[in-house]
PAGU-447031 format. One record per atom (N, C-alpha, C): atom name; y, x, z. Coordinates in steps of 0.02 Angstrom, whole numbers. Each point is the difference from the previous one (the first is absolute). Last residue first. Layout:
! PAGU-447031
 atome      v      u      w
    CA      Y      X      Z
...
This chain:
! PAGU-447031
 atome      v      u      w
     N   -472   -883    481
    CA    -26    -29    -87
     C     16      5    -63
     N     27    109    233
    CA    -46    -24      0
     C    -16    -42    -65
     N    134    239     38
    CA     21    -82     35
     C    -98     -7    -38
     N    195    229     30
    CA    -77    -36    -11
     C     -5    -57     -2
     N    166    234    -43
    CA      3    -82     16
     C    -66    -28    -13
     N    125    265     49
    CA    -70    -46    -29
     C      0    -75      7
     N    156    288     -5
    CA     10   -106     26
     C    -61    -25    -61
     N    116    281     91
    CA    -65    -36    -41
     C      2    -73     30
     N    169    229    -15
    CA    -13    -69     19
     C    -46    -42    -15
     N     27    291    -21
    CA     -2    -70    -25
     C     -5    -65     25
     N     17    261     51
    CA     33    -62     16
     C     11    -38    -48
     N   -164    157     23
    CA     36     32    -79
     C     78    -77     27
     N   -223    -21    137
    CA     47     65     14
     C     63     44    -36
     N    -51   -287     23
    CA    -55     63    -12
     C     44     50      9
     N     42   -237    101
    CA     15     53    -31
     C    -72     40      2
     N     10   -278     31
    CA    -22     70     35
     C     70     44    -39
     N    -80   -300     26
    CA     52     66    -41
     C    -21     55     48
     N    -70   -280    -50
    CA    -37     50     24
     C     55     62    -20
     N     -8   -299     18
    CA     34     85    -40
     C    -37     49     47
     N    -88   -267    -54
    CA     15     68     53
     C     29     37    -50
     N    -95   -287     11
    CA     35     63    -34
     C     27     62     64
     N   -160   -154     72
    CA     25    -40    -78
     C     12     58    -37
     N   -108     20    262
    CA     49    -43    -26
     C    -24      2    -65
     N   -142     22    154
    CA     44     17     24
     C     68    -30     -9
     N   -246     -3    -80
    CA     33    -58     27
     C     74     11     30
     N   -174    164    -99
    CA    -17    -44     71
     C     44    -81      5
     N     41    164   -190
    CA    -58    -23     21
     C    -31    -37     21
     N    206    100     19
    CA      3    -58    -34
     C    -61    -24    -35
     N     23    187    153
    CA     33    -53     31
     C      8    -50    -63
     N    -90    185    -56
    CA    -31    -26     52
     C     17    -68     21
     N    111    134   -146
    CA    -71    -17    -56
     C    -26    -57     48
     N    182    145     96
    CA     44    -80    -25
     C    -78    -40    -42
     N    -52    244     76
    CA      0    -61     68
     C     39    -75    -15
     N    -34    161   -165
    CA    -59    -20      3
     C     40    -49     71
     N    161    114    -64
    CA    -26    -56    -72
     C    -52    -38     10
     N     81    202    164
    CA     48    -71      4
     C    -31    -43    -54
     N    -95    198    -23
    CA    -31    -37     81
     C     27    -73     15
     N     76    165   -176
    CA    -58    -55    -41
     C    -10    -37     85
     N    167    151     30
    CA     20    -78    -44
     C    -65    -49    -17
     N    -14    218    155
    CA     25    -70      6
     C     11    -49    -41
     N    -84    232    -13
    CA    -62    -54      5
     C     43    -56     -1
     N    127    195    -19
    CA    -29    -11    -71
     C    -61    -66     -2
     N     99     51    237
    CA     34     31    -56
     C    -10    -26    -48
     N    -52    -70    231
    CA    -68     36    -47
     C     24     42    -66
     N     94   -131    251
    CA      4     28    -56
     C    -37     57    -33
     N    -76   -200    149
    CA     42     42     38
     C     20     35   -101
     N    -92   -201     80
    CA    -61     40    -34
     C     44     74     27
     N     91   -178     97
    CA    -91    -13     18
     C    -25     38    -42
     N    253    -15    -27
    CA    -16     18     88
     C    -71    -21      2
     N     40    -34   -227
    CA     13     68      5
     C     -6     17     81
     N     51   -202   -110
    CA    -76     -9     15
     C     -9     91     19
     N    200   -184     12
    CA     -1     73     -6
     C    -84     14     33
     N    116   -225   -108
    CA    -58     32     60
     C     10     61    -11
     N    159   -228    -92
    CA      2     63     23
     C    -59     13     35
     N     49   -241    -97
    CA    -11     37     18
     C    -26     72     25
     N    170   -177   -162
    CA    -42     32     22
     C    -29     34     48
     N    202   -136    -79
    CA    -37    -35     39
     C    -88     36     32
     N    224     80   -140
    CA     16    -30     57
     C    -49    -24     47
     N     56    195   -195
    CA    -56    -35     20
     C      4    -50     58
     N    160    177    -95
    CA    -35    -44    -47
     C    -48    -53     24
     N    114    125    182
    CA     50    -42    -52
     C    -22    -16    -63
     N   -167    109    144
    CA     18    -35     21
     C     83    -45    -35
     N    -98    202    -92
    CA    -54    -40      0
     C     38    -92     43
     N    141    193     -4
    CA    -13      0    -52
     C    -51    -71    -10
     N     12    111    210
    CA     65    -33     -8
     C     14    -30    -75
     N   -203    126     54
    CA     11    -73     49
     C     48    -11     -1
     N      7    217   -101
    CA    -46    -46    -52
     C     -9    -69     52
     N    143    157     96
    CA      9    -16    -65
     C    -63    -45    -40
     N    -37     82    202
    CA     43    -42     16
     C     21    -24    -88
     N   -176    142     34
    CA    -22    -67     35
     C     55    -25    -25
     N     20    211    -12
    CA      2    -20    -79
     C    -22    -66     39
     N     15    150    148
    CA     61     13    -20
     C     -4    -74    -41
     N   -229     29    127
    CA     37     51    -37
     C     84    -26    -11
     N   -229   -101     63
    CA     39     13     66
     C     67     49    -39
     N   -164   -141   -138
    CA    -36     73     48
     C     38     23     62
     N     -3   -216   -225
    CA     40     47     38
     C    -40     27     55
     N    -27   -106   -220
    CA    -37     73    -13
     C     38     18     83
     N    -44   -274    -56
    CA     47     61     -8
     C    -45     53     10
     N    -77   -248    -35
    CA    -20     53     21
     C     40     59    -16
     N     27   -273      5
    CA     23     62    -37
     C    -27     66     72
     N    -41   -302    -91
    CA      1     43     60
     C      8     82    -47
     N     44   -215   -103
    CA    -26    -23     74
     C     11     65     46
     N    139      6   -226
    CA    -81     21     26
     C      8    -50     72
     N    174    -30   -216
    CA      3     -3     51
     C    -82     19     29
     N     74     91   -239
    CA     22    -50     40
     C    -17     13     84
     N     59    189   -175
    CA    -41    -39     38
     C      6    -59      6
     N    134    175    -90
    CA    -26    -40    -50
     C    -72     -8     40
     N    180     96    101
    CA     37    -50    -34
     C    -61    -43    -36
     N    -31    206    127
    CA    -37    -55     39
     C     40    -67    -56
     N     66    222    -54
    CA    -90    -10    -10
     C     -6    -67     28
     N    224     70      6
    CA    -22     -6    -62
     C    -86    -23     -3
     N     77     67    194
    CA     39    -73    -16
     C     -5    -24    -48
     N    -70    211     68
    CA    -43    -33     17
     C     37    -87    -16
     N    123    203    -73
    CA    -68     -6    -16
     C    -40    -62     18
     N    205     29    123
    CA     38    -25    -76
     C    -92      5    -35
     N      6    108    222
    CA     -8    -86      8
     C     30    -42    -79
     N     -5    240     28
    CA    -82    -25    -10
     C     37    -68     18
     N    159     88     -7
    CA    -25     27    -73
     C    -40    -14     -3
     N     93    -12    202
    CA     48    -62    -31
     C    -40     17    -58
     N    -65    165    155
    CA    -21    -66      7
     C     53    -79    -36
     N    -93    274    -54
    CA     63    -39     14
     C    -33    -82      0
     N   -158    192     63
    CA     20     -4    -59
     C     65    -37     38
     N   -144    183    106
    CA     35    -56     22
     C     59    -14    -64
     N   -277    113      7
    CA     71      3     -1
     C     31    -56      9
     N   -222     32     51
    CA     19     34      6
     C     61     38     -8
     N    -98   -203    -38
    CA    -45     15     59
     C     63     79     28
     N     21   -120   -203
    CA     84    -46     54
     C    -52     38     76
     N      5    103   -269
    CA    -54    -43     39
     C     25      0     66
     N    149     -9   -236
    CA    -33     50     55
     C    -48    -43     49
     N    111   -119   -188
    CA     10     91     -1
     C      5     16     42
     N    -87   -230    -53
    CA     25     24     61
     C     72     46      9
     N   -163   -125   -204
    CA      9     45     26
     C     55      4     59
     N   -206   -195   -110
    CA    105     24     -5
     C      6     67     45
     N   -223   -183    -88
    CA     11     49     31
     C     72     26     -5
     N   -139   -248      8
    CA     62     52    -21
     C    -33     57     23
     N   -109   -274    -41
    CA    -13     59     18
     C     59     59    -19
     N   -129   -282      1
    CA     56     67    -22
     C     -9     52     49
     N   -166   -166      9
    CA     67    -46    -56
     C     27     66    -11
     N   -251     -7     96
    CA     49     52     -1
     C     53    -25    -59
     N   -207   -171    146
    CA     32     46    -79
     C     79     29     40
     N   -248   -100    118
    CA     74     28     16
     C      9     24    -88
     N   -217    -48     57
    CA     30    -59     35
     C     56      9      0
     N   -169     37   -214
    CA     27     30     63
     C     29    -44     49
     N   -138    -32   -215
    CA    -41     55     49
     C     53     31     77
     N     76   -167   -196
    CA    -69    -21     40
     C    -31     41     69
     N    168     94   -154
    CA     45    -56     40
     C    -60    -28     34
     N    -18    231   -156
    CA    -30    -70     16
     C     22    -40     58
     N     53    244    -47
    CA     44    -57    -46
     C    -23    -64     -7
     N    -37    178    212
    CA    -22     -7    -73
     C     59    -51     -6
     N    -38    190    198
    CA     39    -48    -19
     C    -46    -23    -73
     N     -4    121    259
    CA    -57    -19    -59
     C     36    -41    -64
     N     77    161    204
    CA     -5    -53    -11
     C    -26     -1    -58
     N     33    166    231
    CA    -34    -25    -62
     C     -9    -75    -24
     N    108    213    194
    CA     17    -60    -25
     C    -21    -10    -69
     N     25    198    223
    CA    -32    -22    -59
     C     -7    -76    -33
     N    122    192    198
    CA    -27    -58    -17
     C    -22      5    -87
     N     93    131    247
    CA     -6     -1    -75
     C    -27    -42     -1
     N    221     77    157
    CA    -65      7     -3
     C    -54    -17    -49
     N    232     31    152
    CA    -37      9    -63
     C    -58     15      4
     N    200   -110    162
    CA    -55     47      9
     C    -31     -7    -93
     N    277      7     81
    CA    -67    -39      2
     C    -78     37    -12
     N    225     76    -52
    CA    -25     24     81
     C    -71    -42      4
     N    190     59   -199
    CA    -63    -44      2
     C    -19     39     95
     N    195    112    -87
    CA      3    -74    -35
     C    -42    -46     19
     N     44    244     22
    CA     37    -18     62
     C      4    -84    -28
     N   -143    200    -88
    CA     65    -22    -32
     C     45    -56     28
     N   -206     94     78
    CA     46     55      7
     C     58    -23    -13
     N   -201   -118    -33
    CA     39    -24     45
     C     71     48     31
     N   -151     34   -199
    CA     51    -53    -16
     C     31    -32     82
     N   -156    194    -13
    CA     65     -2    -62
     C     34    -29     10
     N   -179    -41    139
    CA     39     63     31
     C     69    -13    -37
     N   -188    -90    -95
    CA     29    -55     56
     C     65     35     51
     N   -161    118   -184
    CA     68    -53     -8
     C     11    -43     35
     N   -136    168     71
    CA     47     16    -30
     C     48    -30    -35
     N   -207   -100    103
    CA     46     24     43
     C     51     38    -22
     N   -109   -207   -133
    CA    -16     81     -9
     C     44     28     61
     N   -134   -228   -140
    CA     31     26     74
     C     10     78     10
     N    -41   -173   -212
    CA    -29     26     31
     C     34     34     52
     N      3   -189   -198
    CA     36     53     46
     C    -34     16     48
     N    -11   -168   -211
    CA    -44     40     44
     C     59     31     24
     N    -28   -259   -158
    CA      8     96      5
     C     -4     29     49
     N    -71   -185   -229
    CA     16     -6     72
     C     27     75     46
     N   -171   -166   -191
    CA     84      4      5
     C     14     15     73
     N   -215    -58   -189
    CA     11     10     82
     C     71     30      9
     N    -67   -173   -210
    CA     22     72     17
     C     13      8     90
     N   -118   -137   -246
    CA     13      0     81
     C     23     90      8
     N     -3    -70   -237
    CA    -19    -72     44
     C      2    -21     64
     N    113    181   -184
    CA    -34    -20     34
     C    -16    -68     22
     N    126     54   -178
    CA    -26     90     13
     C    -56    -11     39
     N    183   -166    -90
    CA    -95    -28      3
     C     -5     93    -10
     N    230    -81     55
    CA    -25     37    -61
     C    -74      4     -8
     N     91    -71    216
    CA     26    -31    -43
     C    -12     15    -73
     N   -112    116    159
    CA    -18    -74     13
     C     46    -50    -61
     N    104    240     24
    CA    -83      4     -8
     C    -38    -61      6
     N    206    -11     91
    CA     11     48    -58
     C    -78      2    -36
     N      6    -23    224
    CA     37    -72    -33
     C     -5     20    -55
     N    -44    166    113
    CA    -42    -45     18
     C      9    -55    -54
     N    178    150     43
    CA    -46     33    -40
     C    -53    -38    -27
     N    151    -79    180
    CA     28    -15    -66
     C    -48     40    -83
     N    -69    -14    251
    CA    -10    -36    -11
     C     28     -5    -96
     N     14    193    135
    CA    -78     -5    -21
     C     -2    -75    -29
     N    234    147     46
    CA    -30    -56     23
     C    -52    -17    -46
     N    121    228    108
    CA      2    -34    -61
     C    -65    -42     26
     N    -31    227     56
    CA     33    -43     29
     C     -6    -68    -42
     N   -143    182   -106
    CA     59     29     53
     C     53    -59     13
     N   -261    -64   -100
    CA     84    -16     10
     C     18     49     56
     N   -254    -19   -115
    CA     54      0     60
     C     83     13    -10
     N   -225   -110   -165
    CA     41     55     21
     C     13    -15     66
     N   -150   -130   -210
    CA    -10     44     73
     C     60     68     -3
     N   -116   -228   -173
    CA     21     52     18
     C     19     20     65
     N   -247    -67    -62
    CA     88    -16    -35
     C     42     54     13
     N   -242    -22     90
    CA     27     54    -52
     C     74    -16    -23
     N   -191    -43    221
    CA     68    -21    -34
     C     22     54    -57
     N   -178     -5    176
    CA    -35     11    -70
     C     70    -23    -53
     N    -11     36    257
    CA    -11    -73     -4
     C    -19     -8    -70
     N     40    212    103
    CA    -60    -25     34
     C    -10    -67     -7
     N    153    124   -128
    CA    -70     37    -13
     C    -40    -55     42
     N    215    -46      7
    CA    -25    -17    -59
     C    -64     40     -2
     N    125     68    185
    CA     -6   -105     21
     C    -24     -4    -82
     N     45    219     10
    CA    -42    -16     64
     C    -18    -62     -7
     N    200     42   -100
    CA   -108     27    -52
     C    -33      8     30
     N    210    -40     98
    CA    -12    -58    -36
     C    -65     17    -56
     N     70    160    141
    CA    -34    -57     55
     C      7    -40    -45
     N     80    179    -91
    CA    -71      0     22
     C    -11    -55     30
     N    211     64   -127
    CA    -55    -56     -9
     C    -53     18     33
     N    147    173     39
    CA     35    -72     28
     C    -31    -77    -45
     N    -89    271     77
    CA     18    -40    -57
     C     42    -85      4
     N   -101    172    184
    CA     74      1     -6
     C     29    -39    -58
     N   -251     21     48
    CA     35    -24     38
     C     90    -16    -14
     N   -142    177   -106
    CA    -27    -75    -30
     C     25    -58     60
     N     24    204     91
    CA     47     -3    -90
     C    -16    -54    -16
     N   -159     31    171
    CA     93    -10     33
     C     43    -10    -69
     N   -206     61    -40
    CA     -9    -78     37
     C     68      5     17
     N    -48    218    -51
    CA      7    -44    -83
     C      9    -79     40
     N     77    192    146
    CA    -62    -39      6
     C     14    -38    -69
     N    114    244     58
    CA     15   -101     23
     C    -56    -16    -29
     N     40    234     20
    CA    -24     -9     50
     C     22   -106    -11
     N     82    172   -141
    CA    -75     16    -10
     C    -43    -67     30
     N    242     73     23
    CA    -27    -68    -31
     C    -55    -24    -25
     N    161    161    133
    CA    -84      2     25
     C     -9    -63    -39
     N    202     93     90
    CA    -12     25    -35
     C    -80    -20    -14
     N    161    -86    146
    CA    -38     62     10
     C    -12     32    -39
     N     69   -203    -59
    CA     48     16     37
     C     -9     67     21
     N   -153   -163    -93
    CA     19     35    -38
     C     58     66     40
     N   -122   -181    108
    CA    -48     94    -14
     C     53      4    -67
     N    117   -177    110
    CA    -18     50     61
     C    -45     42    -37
     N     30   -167   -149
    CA     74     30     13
     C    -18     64     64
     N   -159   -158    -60
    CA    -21     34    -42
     C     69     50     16
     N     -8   -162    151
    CA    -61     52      5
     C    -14     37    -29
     N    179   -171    -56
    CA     24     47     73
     C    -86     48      8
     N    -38   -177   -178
    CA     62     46    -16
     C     19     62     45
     N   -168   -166     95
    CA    -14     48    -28
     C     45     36    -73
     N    103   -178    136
    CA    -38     49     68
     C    -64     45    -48
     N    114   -154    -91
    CA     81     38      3
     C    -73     53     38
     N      4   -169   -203
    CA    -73     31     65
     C     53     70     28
     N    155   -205   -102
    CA    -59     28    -22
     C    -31     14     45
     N    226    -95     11
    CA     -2     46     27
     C    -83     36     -4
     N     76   -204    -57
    CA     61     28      5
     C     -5     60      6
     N   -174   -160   -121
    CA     -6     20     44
     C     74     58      8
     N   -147   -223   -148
    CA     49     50     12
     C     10     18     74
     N   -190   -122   -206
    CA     25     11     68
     C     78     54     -7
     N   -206   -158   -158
    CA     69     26      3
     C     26     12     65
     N   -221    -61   -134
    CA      9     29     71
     C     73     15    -19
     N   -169   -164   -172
    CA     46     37     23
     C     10     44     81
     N   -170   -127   -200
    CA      2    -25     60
     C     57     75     26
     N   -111    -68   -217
    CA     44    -41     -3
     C     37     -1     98
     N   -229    130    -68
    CA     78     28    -51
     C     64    -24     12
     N   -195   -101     84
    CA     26     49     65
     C     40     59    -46
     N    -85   -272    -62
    CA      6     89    -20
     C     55     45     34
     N   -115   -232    121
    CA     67     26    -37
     C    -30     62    -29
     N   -158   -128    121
    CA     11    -28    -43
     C     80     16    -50
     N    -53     65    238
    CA    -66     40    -29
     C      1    -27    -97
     N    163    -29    229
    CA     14     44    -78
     C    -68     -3    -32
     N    -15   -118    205
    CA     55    -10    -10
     C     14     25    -93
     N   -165     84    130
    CA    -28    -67    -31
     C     70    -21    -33
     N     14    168    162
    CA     12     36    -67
     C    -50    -86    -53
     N    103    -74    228
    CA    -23     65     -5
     C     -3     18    -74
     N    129   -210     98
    CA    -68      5     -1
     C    -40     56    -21
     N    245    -29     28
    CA    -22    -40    -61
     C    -78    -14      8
     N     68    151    180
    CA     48    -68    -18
     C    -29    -50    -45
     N    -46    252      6
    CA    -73    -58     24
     C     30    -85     27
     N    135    178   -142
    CA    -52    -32    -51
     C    -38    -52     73
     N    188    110     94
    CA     24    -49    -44
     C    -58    -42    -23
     N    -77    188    145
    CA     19    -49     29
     C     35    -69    -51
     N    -38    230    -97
    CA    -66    -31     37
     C     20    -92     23
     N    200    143    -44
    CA    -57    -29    -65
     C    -49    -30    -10
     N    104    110    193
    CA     30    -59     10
     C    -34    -23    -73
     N   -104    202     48
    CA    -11    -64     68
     C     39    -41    -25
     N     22    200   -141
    CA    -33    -60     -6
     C     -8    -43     44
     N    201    110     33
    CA    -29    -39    -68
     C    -63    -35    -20
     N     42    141    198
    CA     49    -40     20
     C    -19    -64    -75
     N   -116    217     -8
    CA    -21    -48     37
     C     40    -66     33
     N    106    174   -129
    CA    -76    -22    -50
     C    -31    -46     44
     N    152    137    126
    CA     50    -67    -76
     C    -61    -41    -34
     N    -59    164    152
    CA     13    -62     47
     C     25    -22    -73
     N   -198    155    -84
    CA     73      4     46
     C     36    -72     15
     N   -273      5    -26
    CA     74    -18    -39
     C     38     47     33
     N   -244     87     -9
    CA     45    -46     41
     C     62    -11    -41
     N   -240     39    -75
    CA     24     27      6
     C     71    -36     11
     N   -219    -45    -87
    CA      4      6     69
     C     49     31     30
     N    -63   -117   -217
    CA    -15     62      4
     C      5     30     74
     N    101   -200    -33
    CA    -77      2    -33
     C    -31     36      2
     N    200      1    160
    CA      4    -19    -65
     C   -108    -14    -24
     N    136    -33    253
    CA     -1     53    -40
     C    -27    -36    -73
     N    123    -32    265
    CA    -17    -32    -63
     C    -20     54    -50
């Protein structure tokens, strides 16, 4: 994939725009926006773990001694808004526009729609695949499952007409510590998550953050004594774990399924890397 100028994305940049690409040609391609002020038109993304694989490139020539030697394209790479000024240069979007170190793109999103900042906001987040952190975190004797990356874009506005799914609520609650890599207390996270799921009602169907990890059991033991009649998909054994990609992946795939016909109402929940608990409630009217 390459840019206007001809010159190639790094994978994060290209993970972003393809799924951006793909959201707008949904709605019916850039016709879709052509009638919004592309002032009023947002990119809010977050990403756990940023442009790890040109960070680690610029890290190897410094290391030698030799910083002469990094490529301005690589630096301009490592910036952690590039791929979201990537996806606004090539679609002419001026609103507003960041990337999120972890932390939930939707509540930022929201925030901004609700306060007339914006009108549409592409919403959504990236992870990118890095053999050094797959090494890291499987070192830490917690996640074995396979990792791997993903990208997840949702289009949200404040016009009820223009959509098929509304976002009812939404948490973020701290963890204190991220459960991938440390083994938090499991009576301390199940008292957290009891608190978060209290102010749900009942979902048709609940997309958990679980991965094969320690933390499955606690949060399905949690989920399952609030929730009697819902049904559970650990959508994570088909995308495999993406890190910082999963939660939005889990929001869009509940976007999907209540779309299609699936169901009504969905919970959607991930962690980000700062272990935050992230819970999305969707429904249909």
């Amino acid at each position: 994939m390459y840019r206007a100028l001809g010159q190639p994305f790094e994978n994060k940049g290209s993970l972003g725009y393809q799924t951006s690409h793909e959201s707008l040609a949904s709605l019916g391609g850039s016709s879709s926006t052509a009638e919004l002020d592309k002032a009023r038109i947002g990119t809010i993304f977050a990403s756990s773990f940023g442009s790890l694989e040109s960070d680690l490139e610029i890290s190897d020539s410094l290391a030698p001694g030799k910083p002469d030697s990094i490529s301005p394209i690589l630096f301009s790479y490592s910036v952690a808004n590039a791929g979201v000024g990537q996806i606004c240069i090539l679609n002419g979007f001026t609103g507003f526009g960041t990337m999120l170190t972890a932390g939930d793109p939707l509540e930022y999103s929201s925030i901004l729609l609700s306060t007339g900042k914006a009108d549409v906001i592409f919403c959504g987040a990236i992870d990118e695949y890095n053999e050094d952190l797959d090494t890291a975190i499987k070192s830490c004797g917690i996640l074995q499952e396979n990792i791997s990356e993903g990208a997840a874009v949702l289009i949200l506005s404040a016009d009820a007409e223009k959509s098929y799914c509304r976002l009812t609520k939404f948490s973020s609650d701290s963890l204190s510590a991220y459960p991938y890599i440390h083994r938090i207390d499991k009576n301390d996270s199940a008292k957290v998550l009891s608190e978060i799921f209290s102010v749900y009602e009942e979902p048709e169907v609940i997309l958990p953050q679980c991965n094969g990890s320690y933390f499955d059991e606690v949060e399905k033991s949690v989920l399952e004594e609030k929730f009697k009649t819902a049904e559970l998909i650990d959508a994570k054994k088909y995308f495999g774990e993406t890190l910082g990609g999963g939660y939005m992946l889990n929001v869009s795939l509940g976007a999907a399924f209540i779309k299609s016909g699936r169901c009504k109402s969905l919970l959607a929940t991930g962690i980000d890397a700062h272990g935050n608990f992230l819970t999305a409630f969707l429904d249909s009217e």
